[in-house]
C-alpha positions as CSV (number, residue, x, y, z in Angstrom):
1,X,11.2,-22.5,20.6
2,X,10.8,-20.7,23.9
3,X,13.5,-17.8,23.0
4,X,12.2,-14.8,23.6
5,X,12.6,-11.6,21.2
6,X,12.4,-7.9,21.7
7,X,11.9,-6.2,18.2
8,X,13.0,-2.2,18.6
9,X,10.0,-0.8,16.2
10,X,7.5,-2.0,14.1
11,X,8.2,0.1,10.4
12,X,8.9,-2.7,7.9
13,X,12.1,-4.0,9.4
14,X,10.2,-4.8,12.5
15,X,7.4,-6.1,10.9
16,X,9.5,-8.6,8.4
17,X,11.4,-9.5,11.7
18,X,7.8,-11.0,13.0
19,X,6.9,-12.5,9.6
20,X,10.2,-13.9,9.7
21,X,10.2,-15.4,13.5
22,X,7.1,-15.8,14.0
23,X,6.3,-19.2,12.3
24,X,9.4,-20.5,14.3
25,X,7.6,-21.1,18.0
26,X,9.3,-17.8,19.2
27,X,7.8,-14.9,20.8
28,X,8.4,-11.9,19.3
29,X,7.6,-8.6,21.1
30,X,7.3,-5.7,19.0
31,X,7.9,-2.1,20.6
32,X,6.8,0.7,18.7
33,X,7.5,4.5,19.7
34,X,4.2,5.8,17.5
35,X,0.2,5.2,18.2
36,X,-1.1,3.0,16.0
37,X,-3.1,3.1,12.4
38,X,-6.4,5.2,12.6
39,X,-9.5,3.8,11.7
40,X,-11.1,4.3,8.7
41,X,-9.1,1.8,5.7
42,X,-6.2,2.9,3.7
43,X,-7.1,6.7,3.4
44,X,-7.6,7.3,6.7
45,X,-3.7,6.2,7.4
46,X,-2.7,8.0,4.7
47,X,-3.9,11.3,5.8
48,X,-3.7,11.1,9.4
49,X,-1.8,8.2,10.9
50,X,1.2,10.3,12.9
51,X,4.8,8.2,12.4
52,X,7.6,10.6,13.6
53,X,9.7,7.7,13.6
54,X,9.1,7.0,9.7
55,X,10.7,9.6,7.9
56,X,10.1,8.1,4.7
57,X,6.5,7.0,5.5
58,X,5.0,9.5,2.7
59,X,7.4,9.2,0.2
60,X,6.9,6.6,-2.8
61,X,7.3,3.0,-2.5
62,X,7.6,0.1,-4.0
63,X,8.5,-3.3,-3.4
64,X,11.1,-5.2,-5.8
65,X,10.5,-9.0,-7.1
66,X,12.6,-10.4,-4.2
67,X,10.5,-9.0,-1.6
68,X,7.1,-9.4,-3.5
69,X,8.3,-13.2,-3.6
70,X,9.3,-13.6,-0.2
71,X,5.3,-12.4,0.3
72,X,3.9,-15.2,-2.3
73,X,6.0,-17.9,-1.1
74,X,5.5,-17.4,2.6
75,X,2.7,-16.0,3.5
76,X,0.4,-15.7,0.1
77,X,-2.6,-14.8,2.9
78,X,-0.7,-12.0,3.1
79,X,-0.7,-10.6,-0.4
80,X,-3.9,-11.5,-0.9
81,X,-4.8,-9.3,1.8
82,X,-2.6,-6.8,0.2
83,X,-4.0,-6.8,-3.2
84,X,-7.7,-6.6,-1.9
85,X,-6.6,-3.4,0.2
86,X,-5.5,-1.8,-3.5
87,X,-2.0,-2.4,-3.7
88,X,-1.1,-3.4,-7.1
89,X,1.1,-6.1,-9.2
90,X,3.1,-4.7,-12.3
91,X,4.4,-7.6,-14.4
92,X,7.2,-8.0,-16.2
93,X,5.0,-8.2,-19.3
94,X,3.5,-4.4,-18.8
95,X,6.9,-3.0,-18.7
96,X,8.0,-4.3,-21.8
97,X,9.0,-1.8,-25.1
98,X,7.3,-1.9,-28.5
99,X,10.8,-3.0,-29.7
100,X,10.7,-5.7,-26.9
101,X,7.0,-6.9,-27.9
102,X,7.8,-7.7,-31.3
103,X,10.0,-10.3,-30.3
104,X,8.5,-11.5,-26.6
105,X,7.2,-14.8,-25.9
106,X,6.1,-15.1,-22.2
107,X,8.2,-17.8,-19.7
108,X,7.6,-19.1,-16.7
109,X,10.9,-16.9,-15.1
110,X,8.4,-13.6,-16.1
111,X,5.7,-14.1,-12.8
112,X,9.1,-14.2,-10.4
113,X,10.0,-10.3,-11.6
114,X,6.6,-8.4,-11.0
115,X,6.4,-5.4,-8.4
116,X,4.3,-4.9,-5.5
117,X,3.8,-1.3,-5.4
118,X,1.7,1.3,-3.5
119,X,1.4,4.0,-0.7
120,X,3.9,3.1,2.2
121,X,0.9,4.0,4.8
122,X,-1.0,1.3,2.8
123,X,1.6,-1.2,2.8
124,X,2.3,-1.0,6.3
125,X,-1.3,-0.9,7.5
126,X,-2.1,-4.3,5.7
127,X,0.9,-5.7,6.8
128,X,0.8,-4.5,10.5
129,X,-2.6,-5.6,10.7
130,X,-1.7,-9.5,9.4
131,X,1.5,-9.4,11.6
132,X,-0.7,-9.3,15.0
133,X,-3.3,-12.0,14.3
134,X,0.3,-14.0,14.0
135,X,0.7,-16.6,17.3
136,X,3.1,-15.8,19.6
137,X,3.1,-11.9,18.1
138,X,2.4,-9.3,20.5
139,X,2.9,-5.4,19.5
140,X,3.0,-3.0,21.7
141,X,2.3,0.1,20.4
142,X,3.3,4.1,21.8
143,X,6.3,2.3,23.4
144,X,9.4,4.2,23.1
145,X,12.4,2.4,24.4
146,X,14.9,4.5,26.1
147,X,17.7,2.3,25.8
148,X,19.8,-0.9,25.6
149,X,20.4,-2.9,28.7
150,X,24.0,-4.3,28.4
151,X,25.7,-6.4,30.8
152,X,29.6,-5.8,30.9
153,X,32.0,-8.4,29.3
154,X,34.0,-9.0,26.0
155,X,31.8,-8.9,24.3
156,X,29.1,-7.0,25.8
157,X,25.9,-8.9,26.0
158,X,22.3,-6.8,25.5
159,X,20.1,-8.7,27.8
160,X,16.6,-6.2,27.4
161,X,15.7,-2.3,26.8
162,X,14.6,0.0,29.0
163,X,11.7,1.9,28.5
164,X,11.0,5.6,28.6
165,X,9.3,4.9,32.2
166,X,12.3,3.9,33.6
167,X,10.5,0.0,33.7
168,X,12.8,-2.7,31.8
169,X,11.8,-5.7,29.6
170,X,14.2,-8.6,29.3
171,X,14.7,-10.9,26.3
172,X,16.9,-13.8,25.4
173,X,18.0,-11.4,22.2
174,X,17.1,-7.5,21.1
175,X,16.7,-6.9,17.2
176,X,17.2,-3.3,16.9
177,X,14.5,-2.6,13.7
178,X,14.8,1.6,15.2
179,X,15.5,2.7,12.0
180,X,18.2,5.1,10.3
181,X,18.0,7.1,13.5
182,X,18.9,4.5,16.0
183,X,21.6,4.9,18.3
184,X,21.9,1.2,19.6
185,X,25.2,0.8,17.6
186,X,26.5,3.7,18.9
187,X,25.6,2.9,22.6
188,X,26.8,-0.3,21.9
189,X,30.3,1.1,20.6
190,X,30.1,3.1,23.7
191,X,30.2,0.1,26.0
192,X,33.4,-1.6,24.0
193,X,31.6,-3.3,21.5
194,X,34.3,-3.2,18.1
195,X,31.9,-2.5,15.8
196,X,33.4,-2.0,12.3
197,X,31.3,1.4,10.1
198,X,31.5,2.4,6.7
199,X,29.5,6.1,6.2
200,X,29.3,7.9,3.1
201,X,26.7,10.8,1.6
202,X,24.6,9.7,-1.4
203,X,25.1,13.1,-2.7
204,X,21.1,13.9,-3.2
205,X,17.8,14.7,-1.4
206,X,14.3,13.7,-2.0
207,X,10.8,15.2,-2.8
208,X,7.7,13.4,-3.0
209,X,3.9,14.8,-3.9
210,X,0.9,12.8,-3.9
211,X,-1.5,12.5,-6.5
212,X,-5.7,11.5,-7.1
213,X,-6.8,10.2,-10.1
214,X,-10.5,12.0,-11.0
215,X,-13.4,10.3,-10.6
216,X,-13.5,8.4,-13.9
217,X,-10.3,8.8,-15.3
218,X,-7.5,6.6,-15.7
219,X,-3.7,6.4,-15.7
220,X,-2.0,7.6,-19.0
221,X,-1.3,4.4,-21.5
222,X,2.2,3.1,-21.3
223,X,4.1,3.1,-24.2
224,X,5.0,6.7,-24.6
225,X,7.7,9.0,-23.2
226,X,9.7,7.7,-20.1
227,X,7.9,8.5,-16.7
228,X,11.0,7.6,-14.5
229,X,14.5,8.9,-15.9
230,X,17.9,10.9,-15.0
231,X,18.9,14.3,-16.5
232,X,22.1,14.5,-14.5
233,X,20.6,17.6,-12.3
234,X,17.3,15.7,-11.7
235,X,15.9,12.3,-11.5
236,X,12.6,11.5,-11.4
237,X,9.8,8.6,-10.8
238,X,6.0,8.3,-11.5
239,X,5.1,5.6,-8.6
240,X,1.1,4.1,-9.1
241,X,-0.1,3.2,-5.8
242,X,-3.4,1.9,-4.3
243,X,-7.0,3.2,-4.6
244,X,-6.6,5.6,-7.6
245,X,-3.6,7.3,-5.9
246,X,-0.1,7.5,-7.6
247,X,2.9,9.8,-6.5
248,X,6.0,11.4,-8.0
249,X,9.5,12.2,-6.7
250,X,11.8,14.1,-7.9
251,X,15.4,13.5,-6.2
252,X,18.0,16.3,-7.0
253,X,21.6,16.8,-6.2
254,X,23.0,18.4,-3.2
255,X,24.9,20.9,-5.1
256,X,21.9,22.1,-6.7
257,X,20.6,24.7,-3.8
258,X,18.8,26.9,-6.2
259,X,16.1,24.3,-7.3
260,X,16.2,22.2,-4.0
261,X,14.7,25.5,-2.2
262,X,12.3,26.4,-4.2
263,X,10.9,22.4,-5.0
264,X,9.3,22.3,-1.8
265,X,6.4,24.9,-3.4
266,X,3.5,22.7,-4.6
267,X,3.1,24.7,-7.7
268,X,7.1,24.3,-8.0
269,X,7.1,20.9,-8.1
270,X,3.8,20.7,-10.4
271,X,5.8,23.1,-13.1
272,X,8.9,20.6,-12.7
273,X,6.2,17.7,-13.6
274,X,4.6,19.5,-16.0
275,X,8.0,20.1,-18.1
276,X,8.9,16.2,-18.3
277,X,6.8,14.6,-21.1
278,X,6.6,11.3,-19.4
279,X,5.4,13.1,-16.5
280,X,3.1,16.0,-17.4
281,X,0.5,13.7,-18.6
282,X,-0.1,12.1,-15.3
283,X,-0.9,15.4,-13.4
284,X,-3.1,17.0,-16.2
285,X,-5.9,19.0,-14.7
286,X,-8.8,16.6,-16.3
287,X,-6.8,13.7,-14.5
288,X,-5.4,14.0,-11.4
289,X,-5.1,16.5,-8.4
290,X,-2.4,17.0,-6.1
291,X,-3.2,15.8,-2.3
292,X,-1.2,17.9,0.3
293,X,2.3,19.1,0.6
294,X,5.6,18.0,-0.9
295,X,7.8,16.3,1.4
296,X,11.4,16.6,1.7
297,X,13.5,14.0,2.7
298,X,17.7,14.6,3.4
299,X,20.6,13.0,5.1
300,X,20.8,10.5,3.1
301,X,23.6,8.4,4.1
302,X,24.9,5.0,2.5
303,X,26.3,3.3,6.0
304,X,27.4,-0.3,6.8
305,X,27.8,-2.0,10.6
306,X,29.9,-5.1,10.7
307,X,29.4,-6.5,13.9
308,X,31.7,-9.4,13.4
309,X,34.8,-7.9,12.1
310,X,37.3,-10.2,11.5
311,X,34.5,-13.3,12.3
312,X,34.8,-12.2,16.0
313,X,31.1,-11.1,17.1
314,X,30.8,-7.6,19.1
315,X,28.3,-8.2,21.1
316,X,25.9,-11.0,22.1
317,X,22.3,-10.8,21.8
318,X,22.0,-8.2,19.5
319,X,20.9,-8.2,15.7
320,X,20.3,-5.0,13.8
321,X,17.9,-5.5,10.4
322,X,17.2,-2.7,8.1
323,X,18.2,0.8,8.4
324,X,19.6,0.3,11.7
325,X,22.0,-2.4,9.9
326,X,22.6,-1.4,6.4
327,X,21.5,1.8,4.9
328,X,21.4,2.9,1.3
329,X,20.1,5.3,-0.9
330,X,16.2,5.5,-1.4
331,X,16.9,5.9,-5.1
332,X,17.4,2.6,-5.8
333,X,14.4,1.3,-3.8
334,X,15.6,-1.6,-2.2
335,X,15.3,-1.0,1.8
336,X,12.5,-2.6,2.7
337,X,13.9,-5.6,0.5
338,X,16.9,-5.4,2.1
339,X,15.0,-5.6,5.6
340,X,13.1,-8.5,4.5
341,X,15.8,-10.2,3.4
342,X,17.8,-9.6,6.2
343,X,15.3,-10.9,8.6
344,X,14.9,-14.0,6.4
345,X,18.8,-14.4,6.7
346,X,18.5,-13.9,10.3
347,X,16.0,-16.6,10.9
348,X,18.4,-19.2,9.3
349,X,21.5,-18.2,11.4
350,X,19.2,-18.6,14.3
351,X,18.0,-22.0,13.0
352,X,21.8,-22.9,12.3
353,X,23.3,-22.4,15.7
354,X,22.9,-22.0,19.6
355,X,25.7,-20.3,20.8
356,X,24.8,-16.4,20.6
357,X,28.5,-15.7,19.2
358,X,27.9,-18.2,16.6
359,X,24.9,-16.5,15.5
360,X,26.0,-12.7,15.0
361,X,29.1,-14.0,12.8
362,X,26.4,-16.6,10.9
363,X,24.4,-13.6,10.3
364,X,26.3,-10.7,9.7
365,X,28.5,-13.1,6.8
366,X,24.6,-14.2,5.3
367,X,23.9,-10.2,4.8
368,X,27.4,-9.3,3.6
369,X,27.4,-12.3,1.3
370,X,23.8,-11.7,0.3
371,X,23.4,-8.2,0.7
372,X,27.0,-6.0,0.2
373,X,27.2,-6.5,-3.7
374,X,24.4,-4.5,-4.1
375,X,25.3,-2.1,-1.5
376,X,28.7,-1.8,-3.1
377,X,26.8,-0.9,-6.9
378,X,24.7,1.6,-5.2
379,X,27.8,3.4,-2.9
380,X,29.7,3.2,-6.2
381,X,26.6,5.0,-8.2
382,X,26.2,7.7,-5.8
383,X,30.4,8.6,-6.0
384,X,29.7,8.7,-9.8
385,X,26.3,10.9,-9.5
386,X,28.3,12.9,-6.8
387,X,31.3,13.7,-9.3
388,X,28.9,14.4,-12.2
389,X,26.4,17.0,-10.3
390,X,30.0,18.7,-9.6
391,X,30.8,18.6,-13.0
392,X,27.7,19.8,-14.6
393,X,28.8,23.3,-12.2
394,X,32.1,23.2,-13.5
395,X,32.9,26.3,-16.1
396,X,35.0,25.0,-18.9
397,X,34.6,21.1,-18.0
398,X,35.3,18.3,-20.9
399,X,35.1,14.6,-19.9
400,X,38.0,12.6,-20.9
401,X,38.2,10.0,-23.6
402,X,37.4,7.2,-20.9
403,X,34.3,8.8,-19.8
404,X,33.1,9.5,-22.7
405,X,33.8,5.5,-24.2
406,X,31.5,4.5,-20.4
407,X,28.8,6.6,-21.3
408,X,28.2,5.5,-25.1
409,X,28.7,2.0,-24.0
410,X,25.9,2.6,-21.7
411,X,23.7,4.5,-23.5
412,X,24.1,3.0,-26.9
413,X,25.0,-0.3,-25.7
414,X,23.6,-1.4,-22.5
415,X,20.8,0.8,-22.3
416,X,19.3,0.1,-25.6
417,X,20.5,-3.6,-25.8
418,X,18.3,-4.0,-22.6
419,X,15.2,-2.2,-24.3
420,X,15.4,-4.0,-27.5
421,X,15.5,-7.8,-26.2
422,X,13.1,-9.4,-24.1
423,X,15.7,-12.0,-22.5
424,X,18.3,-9.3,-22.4
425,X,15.8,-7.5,-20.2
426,X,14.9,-10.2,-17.9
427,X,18.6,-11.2,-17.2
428,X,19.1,-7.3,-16.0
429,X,16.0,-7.1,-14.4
430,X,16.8,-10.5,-12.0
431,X,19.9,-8.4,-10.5
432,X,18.1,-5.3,-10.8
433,X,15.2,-7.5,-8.4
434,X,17.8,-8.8,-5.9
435,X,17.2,-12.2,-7.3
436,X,21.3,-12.5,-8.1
437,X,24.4,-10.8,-8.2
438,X,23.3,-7.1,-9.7
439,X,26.3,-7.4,-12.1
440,X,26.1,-10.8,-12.9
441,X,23.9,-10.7,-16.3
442,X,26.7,-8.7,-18.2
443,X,29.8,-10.2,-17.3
444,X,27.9,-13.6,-19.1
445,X,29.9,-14.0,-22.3
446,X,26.7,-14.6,-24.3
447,X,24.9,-11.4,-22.8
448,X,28.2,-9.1,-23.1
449,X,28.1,-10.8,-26.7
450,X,24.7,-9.4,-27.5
451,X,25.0,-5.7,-25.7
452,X,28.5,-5.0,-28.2
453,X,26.3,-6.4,-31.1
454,X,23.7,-3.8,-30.7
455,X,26.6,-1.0,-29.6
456,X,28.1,-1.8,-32.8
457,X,24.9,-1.6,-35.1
458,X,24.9,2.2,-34.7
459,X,22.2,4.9,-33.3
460,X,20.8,4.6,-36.8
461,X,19.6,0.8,-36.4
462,X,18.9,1.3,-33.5
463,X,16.6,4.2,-33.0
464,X,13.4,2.6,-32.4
465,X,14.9,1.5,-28.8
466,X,15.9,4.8,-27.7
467,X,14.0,6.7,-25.1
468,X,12.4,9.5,-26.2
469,X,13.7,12.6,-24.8
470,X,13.2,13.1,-20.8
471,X,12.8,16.5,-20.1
472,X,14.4,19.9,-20.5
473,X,18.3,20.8,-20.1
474,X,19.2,22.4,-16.5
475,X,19.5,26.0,-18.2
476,X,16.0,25.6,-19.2
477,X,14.4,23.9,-16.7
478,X,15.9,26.7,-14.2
479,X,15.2,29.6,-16.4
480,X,11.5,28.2,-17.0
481,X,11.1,28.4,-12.9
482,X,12.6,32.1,-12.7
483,X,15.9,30.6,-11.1
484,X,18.9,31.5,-12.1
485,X,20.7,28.7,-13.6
486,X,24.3,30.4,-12.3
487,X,23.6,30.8,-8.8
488,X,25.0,27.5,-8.0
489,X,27.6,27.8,-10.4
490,X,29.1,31.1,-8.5
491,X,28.2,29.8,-4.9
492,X,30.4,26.9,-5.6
493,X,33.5,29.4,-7.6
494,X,33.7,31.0,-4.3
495,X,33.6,28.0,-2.0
């Protein structure tokens, strides 16, 4: 191929673009606002590689089965590169329950649902570093580009950017990989591109600290009380990363002002830890020590460009991937999957077709088809976790007889269904992974079958699959931090 592509950034969207194009002849310029990695390995990025443009650059990461795969299967230099740098594997086989073990048998399906997990900094270093020993890969870095250059016409056709020097680089198409910041939509919207957008608030903000194991100890054993889990008012996630380093964030509900002030304190977010029982081990003062700051992380937005409404393409020579694209809550850790994918899909519209129309509508129906059920669960999850936090602040407020049926048929069905059988567990975990529909495993009659068997057995037979309990109420965790737990309640009586 002698196409040649502009890539706006090189975060992971930008970087799974070049993975992606790469191998296909074309070149691919990548054109990144920020300096590049220090030297010095995997520390030295972490504590002093600057990336205004990556908000979520210190916050945990992992990467779900579908993207780990994409890594195995198409560039397995790659994750050996990454594995030898410290990231780590989890299998499906450490995550399993004692309930689950007494019944497993390994399969072959169990090496497709592992996770690649550790810092972002980490990730991105490895993976920035095989990117540009790629052919035909050049990056570009402390390049911030100023804008789109469009060319009138219906549609409008991008044709280059122009730099922040005023100099302009042309390219036979533009991927816009900017981010959740970008603008390129909206300046192409501005030059009569129909560009179809779906916006909505996920409802909650983030808080990540990062952690050091001591020299000589080790993680705490598995098996005990839940380190990720959802009190209503508070979620929270124990991430292991690379090189004896680990993090935790702690995600809390708009509505909650009192404790989403005061979380940013290190000794704050410490006491939180220390108060959940799957938690508080990890931090323990003969374990681990903190390493910096917390970091805060807001506006988060679940969004959606269609830029072929209809199956008419906006604009020609233009393809978002990532943020820039579709953009969903953190929580639910699939962005970087979803800019992997996306890339991927874009590859095989180009691959498919010549004409640049027929490539925007070949791509944008790949990512809705591939990509919008899952976006759809997780926009649908956040309206539910939005109404609850409201709820929980509500004086006087009873569910109703059909939210109180949803959540026993989760808790005592679904949730302890999947932590009692092994096959039950690997049929959620595949849409969970991105690796099919994310509701397809229950709406199989034999599955559904099996989830109303164990509802119907009772919390007495099945107590050995329940979770132990999380953490603290929100009266007492708030009370426990000097906070008043009514503060929010009042705030929101006189809004």
């Amino acid at each position: 191929m002698s196409e040649k592509v502009l890539v706006i950034g090189a975060g992971m969207a930008g970087l799974w673009t070049a993975l992606a194009l790469a191998p296909t002849g074309r070149e691919v310029m990548l054109l990144e606002r920020d300096p590049g990695p220090p030297a010095g390995g995997p520390d030295a990025a972490f504590a002093d590689w600057s990336r205004r443009g990556v908000g979520q650059l210190r916050h945990s990461h992992a990467f779900l089965a579908r993207l780990r795969n994409l890594i195995r299967d198409e560039h397995p230099a790659l994750l050996a590169e990454l594995l030898a740098a410290g990231c780590r594997e989890l299998t499906f086989e450490e995550g399993l329950t004692p309930v689950h073990r007494r019944a497993y048998s390994p399969k072959p399906v169990d090496a497709d649902l592992a996770i690649l997990t550790s810092r972002r900094t980490t990730l991105e270093l490895v993976i920035r570093g095989y990117v540009e020993r790629l052919p035909g890969v050049t990056l570009r870095a402390e390049t911030f580009v100023r804008e789109l250059v469009i060319a009138s016409g219906t549609p409008p056709r991008v044709t280059g950017v122009r730099l922040e020097d005023g100099s302009e680089l042309s390219g036979d198409m533009v991927v816009d990989a900017g981010g959740r910041t970008s603008d390129a939509v909206a300046t192409l919207v501005a030059a009569g591109a129909t560009v179809a957008t779906d916006t909505e608030p996920t409802g909650v903000l983030y808080f990540t600290r990062h952690y050091r194991l001591l020299p000589g100890a080790a993680e705490p054993p598995r098996g005990g009380p839940p380190s990720t889990g959802d009190l209503d008012y508070l979620k929270f996630g124990v991430f292991p990363g690379d090189n004896g380093c680990f993090s935790i964030t702690l995600c809390l509900p708009e509505v909650e002002e009192e404790l989403r002030r005061a979380i940013m304190a290190p000794e704050t977010f410490d006491a939180i830890c220390r108060a959940l029982p799957g938690v508080a081990p990890w931090i323990a003062p003969e374990r681990a020590q903190g390493v910096g700051r917390v970091y805060g992380m807001g506006d988060l937005q679940n969004r959606w460009h269609d830029l072929a409404p209809g199956g008419r393409a906006a604009v020609l020579g233009f393809f978002p991937v990532g943020d820039s694209h579709v953009r969903t809550n953190p929580l639910y850790g699939r962005g970087c999957s979803v800019a992997a994918v996306s890339a991927t899909l874009l590859r095989q519209a180009l691959e498919e077709a010549a004409d640049p129309a027929d490539r925007l509508v070949r791509y944008q129906a790949k990512v809705t088809a591939e990509i919008r059920p899952y976006y759809d669960v997780m926009r649908d999850s956040d309206r539910r976790g939005i109404a609850r936090a409201r709820q929980a602040l509500t004086p006087g407020y009873r569910p109703g007889l059909r939210q109180k049926l949803g959540k026993a048929f989760l808790e005592d069905g679904v949730t302890v269904a999947i932590r009692s059988d092994p096959d039950l567990l690997r049929a959620f975990l595949r849409g969970f992974h991105m690796l099919e529909h994310p509701e397809a495993w229950l709406k199989r009659p034999a599955n559904l079958a099996k989830v109303l068997g164990y509802w119907a057995r009772g919390r007495k037979a099945n107590a050995a699959a329940y979770r132990p309990k999380a953490g603290p109420g929100r009266t007492e965790m708030l009370a426990m931090l000097g906070l008043s737990p009514d503060a929010d309640l009042r705030r929101l009586e006189a809004a």
